[in-house]
C-alpha positions in Angstrom: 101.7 91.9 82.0 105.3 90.7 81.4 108.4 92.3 81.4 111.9 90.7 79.8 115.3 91.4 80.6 118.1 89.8 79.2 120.8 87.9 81.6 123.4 90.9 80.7 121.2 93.7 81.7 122.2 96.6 83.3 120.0 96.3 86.3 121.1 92.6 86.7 124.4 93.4 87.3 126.0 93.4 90.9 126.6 96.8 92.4 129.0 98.5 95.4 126.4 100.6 97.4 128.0 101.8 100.6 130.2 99.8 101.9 128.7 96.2 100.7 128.3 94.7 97.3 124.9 94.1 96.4 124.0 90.9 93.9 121.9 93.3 91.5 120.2 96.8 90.9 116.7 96.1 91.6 115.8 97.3 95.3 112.4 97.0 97.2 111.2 99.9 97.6 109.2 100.9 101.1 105.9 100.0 101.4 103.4 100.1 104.2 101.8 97.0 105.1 99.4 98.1 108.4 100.4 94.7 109.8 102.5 95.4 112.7 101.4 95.0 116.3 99.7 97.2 118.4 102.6 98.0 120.6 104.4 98.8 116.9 106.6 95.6 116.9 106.4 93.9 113.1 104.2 91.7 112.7 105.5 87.4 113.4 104.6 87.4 109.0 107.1 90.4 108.3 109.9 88.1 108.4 108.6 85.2 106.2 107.2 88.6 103.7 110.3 89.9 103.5 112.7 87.2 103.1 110.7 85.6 100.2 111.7 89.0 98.5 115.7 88.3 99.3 116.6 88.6 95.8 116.3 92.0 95.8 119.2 93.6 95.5 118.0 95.5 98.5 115.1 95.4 101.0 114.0 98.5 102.3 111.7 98.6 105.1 108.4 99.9 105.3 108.7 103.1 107.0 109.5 102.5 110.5 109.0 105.2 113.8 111.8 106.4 115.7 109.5 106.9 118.8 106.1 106.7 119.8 105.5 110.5 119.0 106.6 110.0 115.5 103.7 106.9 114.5 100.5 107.8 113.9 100.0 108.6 110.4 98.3 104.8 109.5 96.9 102.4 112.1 99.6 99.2 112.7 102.6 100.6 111.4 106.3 99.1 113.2 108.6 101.5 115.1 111.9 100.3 116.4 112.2 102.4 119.8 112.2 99.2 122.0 113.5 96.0 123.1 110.6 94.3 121.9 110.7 95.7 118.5 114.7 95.2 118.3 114.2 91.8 119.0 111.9 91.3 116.6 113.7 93.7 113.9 117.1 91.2 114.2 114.0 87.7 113.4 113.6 89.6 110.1 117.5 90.5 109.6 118.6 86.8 110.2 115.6 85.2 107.9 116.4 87.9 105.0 120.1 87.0 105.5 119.5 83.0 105.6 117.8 83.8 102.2 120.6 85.9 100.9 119.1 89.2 101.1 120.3 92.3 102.4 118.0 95.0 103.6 118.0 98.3 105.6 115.3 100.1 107.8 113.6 103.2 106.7 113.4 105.5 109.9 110.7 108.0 109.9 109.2 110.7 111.7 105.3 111.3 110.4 105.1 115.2 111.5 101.9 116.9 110.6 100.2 113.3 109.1 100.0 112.0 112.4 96.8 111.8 114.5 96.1 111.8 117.9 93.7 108.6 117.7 96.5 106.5 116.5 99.7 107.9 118.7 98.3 109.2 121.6 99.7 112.8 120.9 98.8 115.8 119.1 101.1 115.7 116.0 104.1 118.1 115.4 105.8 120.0 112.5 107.5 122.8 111.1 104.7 125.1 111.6 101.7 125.3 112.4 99.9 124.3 108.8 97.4 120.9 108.9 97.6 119.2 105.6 93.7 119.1 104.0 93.7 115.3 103.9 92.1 112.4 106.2 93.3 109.1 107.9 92.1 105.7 108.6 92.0 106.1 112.8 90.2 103.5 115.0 87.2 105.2 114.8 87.1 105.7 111.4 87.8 108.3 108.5 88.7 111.7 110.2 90.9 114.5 109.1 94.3 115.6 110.4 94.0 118.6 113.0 96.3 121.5 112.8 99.6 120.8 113.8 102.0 122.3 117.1 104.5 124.1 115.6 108.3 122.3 116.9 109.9 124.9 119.6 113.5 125.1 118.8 114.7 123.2 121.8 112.4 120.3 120.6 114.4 119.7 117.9 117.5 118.4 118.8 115.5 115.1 120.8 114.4 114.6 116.9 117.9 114.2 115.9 119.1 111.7 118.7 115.4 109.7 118.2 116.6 108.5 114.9 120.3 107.9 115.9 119.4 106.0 118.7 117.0 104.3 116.3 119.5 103.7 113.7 121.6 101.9 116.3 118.7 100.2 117.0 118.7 99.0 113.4 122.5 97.8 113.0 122.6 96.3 116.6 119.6 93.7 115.2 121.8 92.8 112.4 120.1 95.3 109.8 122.5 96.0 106.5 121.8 100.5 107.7 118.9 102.1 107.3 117.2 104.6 105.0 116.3 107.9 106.8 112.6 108.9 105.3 112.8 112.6 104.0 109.9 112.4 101.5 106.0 111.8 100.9 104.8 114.6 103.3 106.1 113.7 106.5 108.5 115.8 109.0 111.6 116.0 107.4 109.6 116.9 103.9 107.5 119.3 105.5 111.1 121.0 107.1 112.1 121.3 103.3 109.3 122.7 101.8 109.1 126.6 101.6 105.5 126.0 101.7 104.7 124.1 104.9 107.8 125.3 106.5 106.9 128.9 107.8 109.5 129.3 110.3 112.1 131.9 111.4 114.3 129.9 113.6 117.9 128.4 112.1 115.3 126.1 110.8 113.4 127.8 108.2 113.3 130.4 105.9 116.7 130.1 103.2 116.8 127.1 101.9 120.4 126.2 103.7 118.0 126.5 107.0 115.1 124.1 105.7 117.6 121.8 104.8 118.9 121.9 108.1 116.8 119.2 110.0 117.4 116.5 107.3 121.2 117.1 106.8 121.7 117.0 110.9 119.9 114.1 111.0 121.9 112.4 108.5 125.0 113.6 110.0 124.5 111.9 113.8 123.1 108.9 112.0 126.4 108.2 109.7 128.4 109.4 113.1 126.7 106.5 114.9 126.5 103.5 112.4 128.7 104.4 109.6 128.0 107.3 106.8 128.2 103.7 103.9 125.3 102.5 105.8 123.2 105.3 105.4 120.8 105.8 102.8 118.2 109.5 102.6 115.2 108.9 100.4 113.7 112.8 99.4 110.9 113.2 97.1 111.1 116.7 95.2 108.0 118.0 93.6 105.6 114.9 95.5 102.4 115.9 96.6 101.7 113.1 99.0 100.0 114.3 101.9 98.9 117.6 100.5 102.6 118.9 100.5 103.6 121.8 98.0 106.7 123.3 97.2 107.4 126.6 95.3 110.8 126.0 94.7 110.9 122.2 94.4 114.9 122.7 93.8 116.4 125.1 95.9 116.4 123.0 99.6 117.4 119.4 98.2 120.2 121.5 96.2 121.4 122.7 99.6 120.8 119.7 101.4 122.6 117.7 98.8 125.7 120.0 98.6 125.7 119.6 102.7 125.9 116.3 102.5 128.3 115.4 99.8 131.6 115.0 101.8 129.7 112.5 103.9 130.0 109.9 101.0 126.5 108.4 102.4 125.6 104.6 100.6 123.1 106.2 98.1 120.4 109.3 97.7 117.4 106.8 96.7 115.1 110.1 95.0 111.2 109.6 94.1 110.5 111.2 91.0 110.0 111.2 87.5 112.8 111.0 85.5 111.8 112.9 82.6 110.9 116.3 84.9 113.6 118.9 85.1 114.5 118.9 88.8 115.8 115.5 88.3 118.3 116.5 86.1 119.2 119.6 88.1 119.9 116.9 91.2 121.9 114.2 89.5 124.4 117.1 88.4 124.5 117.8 91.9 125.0 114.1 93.5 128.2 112.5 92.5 127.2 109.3 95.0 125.0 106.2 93.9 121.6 107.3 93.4 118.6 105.5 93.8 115.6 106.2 91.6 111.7 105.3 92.8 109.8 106.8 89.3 106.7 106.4 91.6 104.2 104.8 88.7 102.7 102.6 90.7 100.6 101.2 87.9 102.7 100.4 85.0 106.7 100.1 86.2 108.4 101.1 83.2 111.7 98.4 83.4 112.8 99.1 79.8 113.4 102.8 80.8 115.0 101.6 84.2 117.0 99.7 82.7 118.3 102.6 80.3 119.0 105.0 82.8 120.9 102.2 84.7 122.8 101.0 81.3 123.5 104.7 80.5 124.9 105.6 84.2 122.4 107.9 85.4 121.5 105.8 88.0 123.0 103.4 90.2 119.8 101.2 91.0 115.8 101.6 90.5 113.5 100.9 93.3 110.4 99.2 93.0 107.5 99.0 95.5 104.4 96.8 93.9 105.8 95.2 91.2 107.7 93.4 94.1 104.8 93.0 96.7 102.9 91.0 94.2 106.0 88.9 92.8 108.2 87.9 95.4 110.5 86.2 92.8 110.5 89.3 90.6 114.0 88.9 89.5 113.2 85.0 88.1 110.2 86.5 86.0 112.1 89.4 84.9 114.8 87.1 83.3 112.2 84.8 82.1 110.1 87.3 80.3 107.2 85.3 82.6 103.8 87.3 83.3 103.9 88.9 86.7 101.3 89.1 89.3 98.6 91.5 89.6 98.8 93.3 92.9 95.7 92.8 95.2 94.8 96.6 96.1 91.8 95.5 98.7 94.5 93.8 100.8 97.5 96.5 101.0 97.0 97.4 104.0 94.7 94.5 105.3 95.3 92.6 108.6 96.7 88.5 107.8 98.9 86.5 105.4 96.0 86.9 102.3 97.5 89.6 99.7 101.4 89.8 102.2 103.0 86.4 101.8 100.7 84.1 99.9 101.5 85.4 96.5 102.4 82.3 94.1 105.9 82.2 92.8 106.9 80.7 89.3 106.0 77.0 89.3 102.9 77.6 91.8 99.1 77.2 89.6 97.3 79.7 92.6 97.9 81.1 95.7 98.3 79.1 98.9 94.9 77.9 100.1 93.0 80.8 101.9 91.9 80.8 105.4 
């Protein structure tokens, strides 16, 4: 497959997303690896994978835990609520920098998709509603148990996990981080009138669903700086069995919450040619982000539109750069791109992470 875009194009160009300038339009998108530590600290590949990816415009994390309660959705997935994984957080930050990358951490909270066999507690969300799906835990295949509804009081710890995480981020030398809002997990399932049952100041009108992500926002752009804060929100996804009625309404409030915070960019999952995307970018006067989600077949020509025309301020893409770490080169060159390697997504070692051949190279590096 081969893609070609000409020197001039629109998604080539430099852009101003917060309070940096960023060398082009193209972003890495999050993807989970399942290559981190046991303990959760990244894995010693994670810096070499992601700084052979620096000329993204942006490099955004895999999704990253803001304490040990919120892992547990995927065996081997990184959290950045210790010294250990700070440390090893600021190894990545200098060896994307050295490459002349920038990147931010996505922080996340898994809610209901978590699983006691992987984190050790029973998970938590909104209410008390299991999602009908099934996990890879160390004992194999199992599905997701019901979840604890969140007492009201347990809420606020939420909020400082992720600022204290976001510091976490900027203190290793991180560009700001991405706070996770879509796919399923907690701060999804908060917006959803579906999964979100309560009849707290957190539930019920949309302004009250909303409420979790937009306070979380706020005491993470208090602590590090609102142009060094990015909210990824995926309207309409059905990832992890999540359903919405209104798949408007709550981002609609959330987004009107958080519009005098000027945050870097809204970075939205969805197809551009449903409705609700149009309803939202009326709504969000700030750079916005777009993740079409066709994983298959990345459609560049019609990124590259959207970004020409001004409806968007950058795309994200997640495996178009996993399997081409010199995306940008082939891109210009109109040169056939790798195929990604499903069978070793999420596999432990360097096979299918950061042995995939750049222009010039006849194969991969030589297998162990």
């Amino acid at each position: 497959m081969t893609y070609a875009l000409p020197a001039d194009a629109a998604l080539l160009q430099p852009v101003r997303i917060g309070y940096t300038d960023l060398r082009n339009r193209l972003f890495m998108a999050p993807l989970t690896r399942s290559r981190a530590q046991a303990d959760g600290t990244p894995s010693d590949l994670a810096a070499q994978y992601y700084s052979q990816r620096a000329a993204a415009g942006l490099i955004i994390s895999e999704a990253t835990a803001v304490s040990a309660a919120a892992n547990g959705a995927y065996l081997n997935t990184p959290g950045i609520y210790t010294e250990r994984h700070e440390s090893k957080w600021a190894e990545i930050a200098d060896e994307v920098h050295e490459a002349g990358g920038q990147m931010f951490v996505q922080l996340w909270h898994v809610g209901r998709m978590g699983h006691p066999d992987i984190s050790g507690v029973h998970p938590v969300a909104p209410s008390a509603i299991a999602a009908d799906v099934t996990t890879h835990t160390p004992t194999g295949k199992q599905p997701l148990p019901v979840p604890r509804a969140l007492r009201t009081e347990e809420i606020a710890p939420i909020v400082e996990d992720f600022r204290v995480a976001a510091r976490r981020a900027v203190d290793a030398g991180m560009d700001g981080v991405e706070i996770h809002g879509a796919n399923g997990y907690l701060l999804h399932e908060f917006l959803s009138d579906v999964t979100n049952q309560r009849t707290d100041r957190y539930g019920g009108s949309a302004e009250n669903r909303a409420r979790l992500a937009a306070e979380i926002v706020e005491a993470v752009a208090a602590e590090i700086g609102a142009d060094r804060v990015g909210l990824r929100i995926s309207p309409g996804n059905g990832a992890g069995d999540m359903r919405e009625v209104d798949e408007v309404a709550a981002y609609e409030a959330l987004i009107t919450r958080l519009a005098p915070l000027e945050i870097a960019y809204l970075h939205v999952l969805i197809d551009p040619d449903v409705p609700a995307f149009g309803a939202l970018r009326g709504l969000w006067a700030g750079p916005l982000v777009l993740n079409t989600g066709r994983e298959v077949d990345t459609r560049f020509c019609q990124l590259e539109e959207l970004a020409e025309w001004g409806v968007i301020s950058a795309a994200a893409v997640g495996r178009a750069f996993l399997a081409n770490p010199d995306l940008i080169d082939r891109l210009v060159l109109g040169a056939e791109l790798n195929e990604p390697d499903v069978a070793t997504f999420y596999a432990p070692g360097p096979v299918g992470y950061v042995d995939y051949p750049t222009l010039g190279q006849d194969a991969r590096l030589e297998r162990a």
